[in-house]
N, C-alpha and C positions, 0 to 999 in steps of 0.2 A: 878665506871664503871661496866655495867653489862657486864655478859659474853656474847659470839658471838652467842652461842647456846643455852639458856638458858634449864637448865632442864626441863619438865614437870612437873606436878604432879601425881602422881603414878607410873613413872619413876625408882623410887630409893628408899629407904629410908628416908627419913627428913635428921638425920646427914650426911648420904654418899651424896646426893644433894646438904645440905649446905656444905659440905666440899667441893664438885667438883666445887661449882660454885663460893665459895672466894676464891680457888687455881687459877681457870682458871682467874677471873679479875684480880687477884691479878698480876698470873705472864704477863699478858697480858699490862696491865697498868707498869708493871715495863719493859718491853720492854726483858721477856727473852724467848716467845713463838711467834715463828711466825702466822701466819694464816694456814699453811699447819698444823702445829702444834696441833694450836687449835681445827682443822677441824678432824686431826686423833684421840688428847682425847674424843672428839665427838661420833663420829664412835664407838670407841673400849668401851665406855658405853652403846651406842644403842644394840652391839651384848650382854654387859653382860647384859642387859634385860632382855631375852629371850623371847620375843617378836615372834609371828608367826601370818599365815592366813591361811586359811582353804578356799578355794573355794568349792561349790555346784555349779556344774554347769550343767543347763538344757538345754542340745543339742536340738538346733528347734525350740526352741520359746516360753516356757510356756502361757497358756493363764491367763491372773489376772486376767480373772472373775469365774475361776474354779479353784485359789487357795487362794489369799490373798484381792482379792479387788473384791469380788461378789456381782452381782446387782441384788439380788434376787427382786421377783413380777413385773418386767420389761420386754420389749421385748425382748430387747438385752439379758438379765439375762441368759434367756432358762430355763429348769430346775434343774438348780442350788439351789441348799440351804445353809444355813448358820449354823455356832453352836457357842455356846457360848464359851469364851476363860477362861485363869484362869484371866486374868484380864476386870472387868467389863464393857459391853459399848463395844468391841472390841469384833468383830464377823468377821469370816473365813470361807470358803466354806466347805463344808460339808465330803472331803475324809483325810481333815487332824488331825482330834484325838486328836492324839500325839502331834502334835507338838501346840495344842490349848493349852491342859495341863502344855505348858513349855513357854507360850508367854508371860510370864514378864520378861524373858530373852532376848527378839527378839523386835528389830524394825523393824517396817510394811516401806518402804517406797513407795508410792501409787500414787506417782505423777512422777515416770522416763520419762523423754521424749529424741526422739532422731529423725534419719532422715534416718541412713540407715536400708533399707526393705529386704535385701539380702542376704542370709545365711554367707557366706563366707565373704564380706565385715564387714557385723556389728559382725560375732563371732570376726574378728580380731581387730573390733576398741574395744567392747569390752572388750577383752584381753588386748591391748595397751595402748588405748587411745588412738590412729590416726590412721586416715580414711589411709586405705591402697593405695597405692604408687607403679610405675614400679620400681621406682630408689633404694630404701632401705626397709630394712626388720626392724622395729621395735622391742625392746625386750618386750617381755611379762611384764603386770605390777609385774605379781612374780619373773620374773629374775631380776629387776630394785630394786622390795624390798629386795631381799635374797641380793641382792649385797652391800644392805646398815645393811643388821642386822645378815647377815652370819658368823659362827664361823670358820675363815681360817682353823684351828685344827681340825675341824671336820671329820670324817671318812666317813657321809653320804653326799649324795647331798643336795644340798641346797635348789634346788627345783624337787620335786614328783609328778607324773600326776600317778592317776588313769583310766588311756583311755589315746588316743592322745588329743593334744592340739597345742597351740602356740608354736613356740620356743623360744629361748633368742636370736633370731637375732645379731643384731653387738656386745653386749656384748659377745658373741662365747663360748665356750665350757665348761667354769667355771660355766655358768649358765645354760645352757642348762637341760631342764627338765629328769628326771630320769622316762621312762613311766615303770608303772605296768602294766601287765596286768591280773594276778591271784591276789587279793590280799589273804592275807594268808600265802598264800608260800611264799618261799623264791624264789627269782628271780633267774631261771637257767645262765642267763651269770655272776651270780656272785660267782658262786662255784667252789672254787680252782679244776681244777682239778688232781692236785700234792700237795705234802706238801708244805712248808713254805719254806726249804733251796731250795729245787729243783727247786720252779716257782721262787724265785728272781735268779737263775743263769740262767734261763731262756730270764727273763727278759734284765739281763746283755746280752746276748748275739744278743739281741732284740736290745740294745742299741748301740753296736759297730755297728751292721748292719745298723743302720740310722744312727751313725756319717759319713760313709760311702756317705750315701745318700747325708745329706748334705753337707757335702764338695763338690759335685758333682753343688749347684745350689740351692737347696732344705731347706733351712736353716728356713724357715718359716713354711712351711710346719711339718718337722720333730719337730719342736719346739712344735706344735700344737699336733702332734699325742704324742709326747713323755707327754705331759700337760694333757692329756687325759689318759694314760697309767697308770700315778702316779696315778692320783685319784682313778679310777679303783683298781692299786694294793693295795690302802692302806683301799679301800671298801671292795675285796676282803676276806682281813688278820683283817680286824678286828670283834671284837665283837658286834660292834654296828650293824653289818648286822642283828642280829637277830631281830631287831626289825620288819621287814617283817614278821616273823611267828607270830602265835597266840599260840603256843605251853603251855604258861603260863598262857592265858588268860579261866578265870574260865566260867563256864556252863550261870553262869547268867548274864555276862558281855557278851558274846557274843549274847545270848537271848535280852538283851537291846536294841543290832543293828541290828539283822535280820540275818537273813541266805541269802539274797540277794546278788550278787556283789555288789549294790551301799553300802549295809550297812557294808559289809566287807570293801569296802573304806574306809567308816568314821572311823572302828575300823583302821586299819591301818595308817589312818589320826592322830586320839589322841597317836599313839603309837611313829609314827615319831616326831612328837612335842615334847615329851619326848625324844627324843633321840637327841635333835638338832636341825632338818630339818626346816626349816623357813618360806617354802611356798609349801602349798601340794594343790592338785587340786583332787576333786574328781567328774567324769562326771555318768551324767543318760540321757541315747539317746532316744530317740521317740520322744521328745514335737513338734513335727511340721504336727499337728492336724489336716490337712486339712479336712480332712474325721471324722466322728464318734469321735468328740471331747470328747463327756460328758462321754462315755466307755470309751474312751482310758486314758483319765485322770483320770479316778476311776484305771485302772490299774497302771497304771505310777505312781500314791500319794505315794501307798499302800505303796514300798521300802523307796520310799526317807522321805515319813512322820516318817516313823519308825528308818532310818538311823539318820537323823537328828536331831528328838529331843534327841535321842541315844546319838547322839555327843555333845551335849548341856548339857544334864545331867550330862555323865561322866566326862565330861571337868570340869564342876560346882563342883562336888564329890570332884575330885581330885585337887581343887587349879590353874587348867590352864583357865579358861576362861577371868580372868581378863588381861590376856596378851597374848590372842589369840583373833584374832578375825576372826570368820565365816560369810559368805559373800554364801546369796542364789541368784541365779538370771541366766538370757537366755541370748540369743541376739539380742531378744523383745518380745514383747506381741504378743496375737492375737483380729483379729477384734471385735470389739462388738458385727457387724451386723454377724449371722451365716447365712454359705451359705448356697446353697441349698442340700450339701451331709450331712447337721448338721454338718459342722464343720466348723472354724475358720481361715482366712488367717493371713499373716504376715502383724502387727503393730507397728512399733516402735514410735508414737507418743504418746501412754501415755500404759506405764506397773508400774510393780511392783518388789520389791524385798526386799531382808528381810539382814539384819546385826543383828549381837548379839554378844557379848562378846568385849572383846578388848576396855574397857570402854564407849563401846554403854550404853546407860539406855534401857533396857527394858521395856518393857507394852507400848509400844507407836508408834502411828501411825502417819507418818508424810508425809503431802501433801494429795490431797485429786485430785481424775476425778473426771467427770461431772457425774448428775444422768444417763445418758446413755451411759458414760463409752469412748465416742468420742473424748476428749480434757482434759488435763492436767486443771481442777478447781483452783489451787492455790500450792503455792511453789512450782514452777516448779524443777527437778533434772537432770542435765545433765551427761552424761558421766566423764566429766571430774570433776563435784562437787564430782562426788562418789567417783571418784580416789580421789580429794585431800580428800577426809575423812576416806577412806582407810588409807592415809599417817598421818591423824592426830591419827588415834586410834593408828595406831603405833610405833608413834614422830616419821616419818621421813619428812624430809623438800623437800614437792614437788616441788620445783624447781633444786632441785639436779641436775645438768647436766651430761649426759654424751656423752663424744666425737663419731659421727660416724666415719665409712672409711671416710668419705669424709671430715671430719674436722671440721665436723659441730652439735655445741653441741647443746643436745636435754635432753629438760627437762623434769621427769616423768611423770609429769602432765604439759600441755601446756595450763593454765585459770585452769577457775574455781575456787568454793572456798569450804570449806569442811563446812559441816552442823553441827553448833556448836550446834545446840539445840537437837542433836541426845545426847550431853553428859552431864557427873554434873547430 
């Protein structure tokens, strides 16, 4: 009998794999593990992975013909150019560099297609994976995966936003994102302001006062804020906060990623990773190009090119990228056809975006637009393929359900299927 969850490969070790997975048949077959059982040895292997994701996220819309999918000597093109990458054959518009010299690390994916054209609807599906709704709020794909590879013991949040972003909707406050907004520093509400015995008598006193509360009616409520209070104190009081500062991080490691906010994200991005955190989001605002596209994307490259391959590299240096994986992308493309102020409206029927690490292969460009950049060419990628190949880089099983208020379980990826020729 095999097991219910089988390991993957690159998972574990070979022995610790073969050991987990003839423990789990074994005892499974001999009737002494139930299914909850089985499901929690699962789980409590995925967290000792240490498994992460990295979002790049380009508020407004990036255009992919001014970053990874340019139709240079065409109309549509405009004055775009291309440059050569480190791997042969694979050519990128002309403000990303950086990130050209690190693209056998990166897959191109150049066939995304979608339907919503709306800021606010497609950042949310997006983020989710479902079109947004009066009746429920959806958890962000990083609270649905921090929930499945998060360390309960952990002293940091689980999940990190560099900017605002989505929230963990019904999943509520365990996942709920931790926004930065300086990175570098250490985050002002999280500085004791008393020593150690003083704020937990504090605290205690914090606490009779809402037993108080609840017994009055309040019981849910006070459950929630006191759930929110722990985490807090125990972020507080520990030492992992310092991963926020850059205080250790040397002259040329910080030179890698920029003096930018975006690439102080990234450095704060590989720094959380090390310390636990399991899904960090790092946002760059402007892409919604209406106007003066080809300027404003030579401005906008310049951090994120340099941020990113930054975080590509280090991750590489240091041993994290095979079980991290980074994840570029908008909440669509822009037109082919430019308007008449030379810029680009909002497209979500054929863009682009890029994966690297987390057992992506590198050097490869997968799906392919039209010469004029209007329709998805071949291997179309949906919203929901990306999610389930999110889930496959890092073994979790898209169909995981979880319960809303209303009792109604929702899977993290609802279809789709994940791009197996992105790996191996």
């Amino acid at each position: 009998m095999s097991p219910l969850f089988p390991v993957a490969d690159g998972f574990a070790s070979p022995n610790r794999r073969g050991f987990l997975q003839t423990s789990l048949a074994g005892a499974a077959a001999a009737g002494t593990l139930s299914l909850p059982d089985l499901c929690t040895l699962r789980a409590d292997e995925l967290r000792r992975g240490g498994r992460a994701m990295i979002l790049l996220w380009m508020a407004g819309g990036p255009s992919q013909m001014e970053t990874f999918d340019p139709k240079p000597g065409t109309t549509n093109g405009g004055p775009t150019t291309t440059i050569d990458t480190a791997v042969p054959g694979i050519q990128i518009a002309q403000d990303w560099p950086l990130t050209a010299q690190v693209l056998n690390e990166i897959a191109i994916l150049r066939s995304m297609t979608n339907k919503e054209g709306e800021h606010q609807r497609a950042s949310y599906q997006m983020h989710t994976g479902y079109v947004p709704t009066g009746t429920l709020r959806h958890p962000s794909v990083g609270a649905a995966l921090a929930k499945e590879l998060s360390d309960k013991n952990c002293d940091l949040p689980p999940v990190v936003s560099v900017g605002p972003t989505v929230g963990s909707g019904f999943l509520g406050v365990d996942y709920e994102p931790f926004v930065v907004q300086a990175p570098g520093e250490l985050p002002g509400n999280v500085v004791g302001r008393v020593k150690g015995p003083r704020f937990n008598r504090r605290l205690d006193l914090l606490g009779r006062l809402e037993d108080e509360f609840a017994a009055k009616g309040a019981e849910v409520q006070v459950a929630e804020h006191k759930q929110l209070y722990d985490k807090t104190r125990r972020m507080v009081l520990s030492e992992n906060v310092k991963a926020f500062e850059f205080a250790n991080e040397s002259d040329e490691t910080k030179k890698l990623y920029g003096d930018s906010p975006f690439g102080k994200g990234c450095l704060l991005a590989r720094r959380l990773v090390e310390a636990g955190v399991r899904f960090i989001e790092v946002r760059s605002n402007g892409w919604d190009t209406h106007q003066d596209n080809f300027k404003q994307v030579t401005k906008l490259a310049g951090p994120v090119d340099r941020g990113m391959s930054g975080l590509i590299t280090d991750l590489k240096q240091r041993g994290l990228l095979e079980n991290t994986l980074v994840v570029w992308m908008g909440e669509f493309g822009r037109t082919p056809k430019i308007n008449p102020r030379t810029g680009r409206d909002h497209f979500p029927r054929a863009f682009n975006a890029l994966m690297a690490g987390g057992g992506v292969r590198g050097g490869q460009v997968y799906g392919a637009s039209s010469p004029d950049g209007q329709q998805v060419k071949d291997n179309p990628v949906t919203v929901q393929d990306l999610f389930a190949t999110m889930c496959r880089s890092l073994r979790v099983d898209p169909s995981t359900e979880n319960f809303s208020p209303i009792g109604r379980p929702l899977k993290i990826v609802d279809g789709g299927k994940p791009i197996e020729a992105l790996f191996g």
